[in-house]
C-alpha positions as CSV (number, residue, x, y, z in Angstrom):
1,X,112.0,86.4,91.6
2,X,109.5,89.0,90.6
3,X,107.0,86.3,89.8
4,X,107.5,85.4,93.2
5,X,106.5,89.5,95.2
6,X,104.0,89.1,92.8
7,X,102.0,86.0,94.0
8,X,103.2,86.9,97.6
9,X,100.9,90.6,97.1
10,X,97.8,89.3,95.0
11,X,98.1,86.7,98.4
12,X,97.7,89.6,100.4
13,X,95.3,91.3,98.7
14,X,92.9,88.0,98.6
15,X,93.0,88.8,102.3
16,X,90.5,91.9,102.0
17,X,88.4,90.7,98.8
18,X,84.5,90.4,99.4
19,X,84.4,88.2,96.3
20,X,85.7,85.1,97.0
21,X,83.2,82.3,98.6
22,X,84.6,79.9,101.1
23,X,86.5,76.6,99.4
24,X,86.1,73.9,102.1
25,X,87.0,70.9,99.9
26,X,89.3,68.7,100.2
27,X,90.5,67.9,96.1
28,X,92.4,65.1,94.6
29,X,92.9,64.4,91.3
30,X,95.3,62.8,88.5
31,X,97.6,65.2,87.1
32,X,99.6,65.3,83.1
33,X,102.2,67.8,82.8
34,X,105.3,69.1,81.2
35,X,108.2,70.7,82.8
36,X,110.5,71.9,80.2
37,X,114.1,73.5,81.6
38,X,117.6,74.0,80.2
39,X,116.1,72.8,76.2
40,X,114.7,69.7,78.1
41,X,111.2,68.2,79.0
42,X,109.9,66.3,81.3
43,X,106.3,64.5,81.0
44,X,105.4,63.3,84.4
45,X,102.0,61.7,85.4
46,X,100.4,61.5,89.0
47,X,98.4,63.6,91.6
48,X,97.9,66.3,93.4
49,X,96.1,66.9,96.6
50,X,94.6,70.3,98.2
51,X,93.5,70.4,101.8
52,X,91.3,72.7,102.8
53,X,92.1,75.8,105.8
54,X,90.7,78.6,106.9
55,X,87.8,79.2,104.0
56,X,90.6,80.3,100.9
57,X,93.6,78.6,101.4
58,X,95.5,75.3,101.3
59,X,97.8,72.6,101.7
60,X,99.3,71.5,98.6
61,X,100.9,68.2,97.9
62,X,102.2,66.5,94.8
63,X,103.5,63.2,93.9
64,X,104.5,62.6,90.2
65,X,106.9,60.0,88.3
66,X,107.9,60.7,84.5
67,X,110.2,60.0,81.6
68,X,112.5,63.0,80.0
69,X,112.6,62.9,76.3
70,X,115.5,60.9,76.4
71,X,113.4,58.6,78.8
72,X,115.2,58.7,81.7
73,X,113.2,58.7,85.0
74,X,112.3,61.6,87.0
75,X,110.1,61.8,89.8
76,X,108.6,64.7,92.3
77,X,107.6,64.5,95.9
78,X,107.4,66.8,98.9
79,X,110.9,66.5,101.0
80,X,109.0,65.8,104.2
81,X,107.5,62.7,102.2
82,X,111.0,61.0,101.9
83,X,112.5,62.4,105.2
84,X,109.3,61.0,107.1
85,X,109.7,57.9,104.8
86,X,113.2,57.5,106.5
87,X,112.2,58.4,110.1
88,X,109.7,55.6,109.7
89,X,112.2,53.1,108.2
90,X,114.3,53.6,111.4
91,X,111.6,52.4,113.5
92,X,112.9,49.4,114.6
93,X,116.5,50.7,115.2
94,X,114.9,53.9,117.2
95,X,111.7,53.3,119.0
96,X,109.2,55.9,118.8
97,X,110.9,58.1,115.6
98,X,108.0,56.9,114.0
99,X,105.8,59.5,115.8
100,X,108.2,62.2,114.4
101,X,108.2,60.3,110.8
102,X,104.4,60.9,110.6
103,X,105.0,64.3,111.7
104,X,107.0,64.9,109.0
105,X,104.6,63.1,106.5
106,X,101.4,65.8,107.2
107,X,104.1,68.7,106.4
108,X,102.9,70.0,103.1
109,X,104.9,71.2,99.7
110,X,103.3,74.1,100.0
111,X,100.7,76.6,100.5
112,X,97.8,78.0,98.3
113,X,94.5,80.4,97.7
114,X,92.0,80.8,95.8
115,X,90.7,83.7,94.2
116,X,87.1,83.9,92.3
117,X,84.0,83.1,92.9
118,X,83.3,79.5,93.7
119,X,83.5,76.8,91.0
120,X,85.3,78.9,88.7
121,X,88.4,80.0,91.1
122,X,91.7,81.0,90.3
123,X,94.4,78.9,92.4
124,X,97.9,80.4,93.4
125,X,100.2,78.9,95.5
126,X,103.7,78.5,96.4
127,X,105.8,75.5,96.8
128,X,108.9,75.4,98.4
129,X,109.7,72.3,100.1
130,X,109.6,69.8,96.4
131,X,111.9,67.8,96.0
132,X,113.1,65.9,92.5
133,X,115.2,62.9,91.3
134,X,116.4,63.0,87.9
135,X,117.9,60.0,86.3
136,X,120.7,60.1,83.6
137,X,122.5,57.4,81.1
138,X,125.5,58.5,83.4
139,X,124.7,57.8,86.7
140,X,126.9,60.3,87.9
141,X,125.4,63.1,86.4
142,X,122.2,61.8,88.3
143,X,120.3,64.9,90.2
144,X,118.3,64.9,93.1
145,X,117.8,67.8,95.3
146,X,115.2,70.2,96.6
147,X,112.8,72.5,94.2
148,X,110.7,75.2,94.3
149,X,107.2,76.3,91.8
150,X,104.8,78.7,91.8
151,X,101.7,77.9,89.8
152,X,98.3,79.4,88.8
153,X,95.5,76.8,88.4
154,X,91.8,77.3,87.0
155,X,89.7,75.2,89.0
156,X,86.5,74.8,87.1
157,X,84.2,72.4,88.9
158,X,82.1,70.8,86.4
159,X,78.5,69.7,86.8
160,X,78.0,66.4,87.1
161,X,76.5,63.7,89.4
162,X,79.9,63.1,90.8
163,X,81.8,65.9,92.3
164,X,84.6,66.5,89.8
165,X,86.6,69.4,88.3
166,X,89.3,70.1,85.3
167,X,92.2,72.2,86.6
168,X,94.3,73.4,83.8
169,X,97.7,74.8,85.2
170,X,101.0,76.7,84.6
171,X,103.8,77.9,86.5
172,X,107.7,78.6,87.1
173,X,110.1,75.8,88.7
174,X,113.4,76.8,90.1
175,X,115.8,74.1,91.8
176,X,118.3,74.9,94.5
177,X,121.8,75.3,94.2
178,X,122.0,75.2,90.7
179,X,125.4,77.1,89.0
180,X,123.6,77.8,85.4
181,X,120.9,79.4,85.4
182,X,119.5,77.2,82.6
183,X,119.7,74.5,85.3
184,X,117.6,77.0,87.5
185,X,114.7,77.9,86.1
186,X,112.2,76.2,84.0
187,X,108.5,76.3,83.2
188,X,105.6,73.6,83.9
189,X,102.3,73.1,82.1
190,X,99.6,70.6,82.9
191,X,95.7,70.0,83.5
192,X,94.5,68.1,86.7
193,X,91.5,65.3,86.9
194,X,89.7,64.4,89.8
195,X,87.2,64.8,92.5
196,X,86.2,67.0,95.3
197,X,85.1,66.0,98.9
198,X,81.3,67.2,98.3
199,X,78.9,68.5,95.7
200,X,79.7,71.4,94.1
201,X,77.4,74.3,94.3
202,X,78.4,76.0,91.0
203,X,80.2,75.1,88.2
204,X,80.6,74.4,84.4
205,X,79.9,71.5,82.2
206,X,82.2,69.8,79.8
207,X,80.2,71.2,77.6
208,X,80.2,74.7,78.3
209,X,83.7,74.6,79.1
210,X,84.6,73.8,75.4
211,X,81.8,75.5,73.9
212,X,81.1,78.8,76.0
């Protein structure tokens, strides 16, 4: 939990820094990770989406489907993803829940900010509201339930004709309700792909990235 004050301060803080340039764009990109808990590890594959608020901060979003190393399934979402799934699925029975299923859809994992100058920034955020399915060979010992990470990203936007940017990331996982605390807490690594709404102004390329 002391991860945790500590993102919630340098948060803070960020409020009264001079440094940090505006980051109005919205970014999407492919993400490879690792989540590694109780001497297991997950390698998952999918994206992960930032919207854009109020210069610094945003609204996070993932969606990711993997294999353990025993290769059974696992897969991420928000919760509001699969409870506005369901509202919408009800349509028919319930006219006009679909209005509260999109709703539901637009409410984020969680919330983040950058710190840094632009094109180089550091992103923290903190995701409450994840929910995970975890297969097993015994499907009673399946798990799904609700999650919670707190990661640091380096968003380098690289220069290129094509708005793009590399995001290497880590960060602390912690699901709910858990009785060991090996099932509690676990670690996540990964690196992000993709694009950004508009050309960046500053930036790296690949090759001064690798070769600075």
């Amino acid at each position: 939990m002391k991860f945790f004050k500590l993102l919630a301060i340098v948060g803070i803080l960020a409020l009264d820094t001079t440094v940090v340039k505006g980051q109005n764009d919205m970014y999407g990109g492919i993400t490879f990770e690792q989540l590694t808990y109780n001497k297991s590890s997950v390698y998952s594959i999918g994206t992960d989406v930032f919207a854009p608020f109020a210069n610094r901060f945003t609204l996070n979003y993932s969606f990711k489907i993997g294999f353990s190393k025993d290769y059974n399934i696992a897969f991420h979402s928000p919760v509001s993803t699969l409870l506005g799934t369901y509202l919408l699925a009800l349509n028919s029975d319930f006219p006009g829940i679909a209005s509260l299923g999109l709703v539901c859809l637009a409410i984020p994992e969680g919330v983040g900010v950058y710190l840094g100058p632009d094109g180089q920034a550091l992103h923290l955020s903190i995701n409450p509201l994840g929910m995970d399915y975890f297969g097993s060979p015994d499907q009673s010992l399946d798990y799904i339930g609700m999650s919670c990470s707190a990661v640091a990203r380096v968003h380098y936007k690289l220069k290129s004709h094509v708005p793009s940017y590399i995001t290497p990331m880590v960060g602390l996982y912690y699901r709910y309700n858990q009785s060991s605390i090996n099932e509690q807490y676990g670690v996540r690594f990964g690196v992000s792909f993709g694009l950004a709404s508009k050309k960046a102004d500053a930036g790296m390329n690949l090759q001064d990235l690798f070769y600075e």
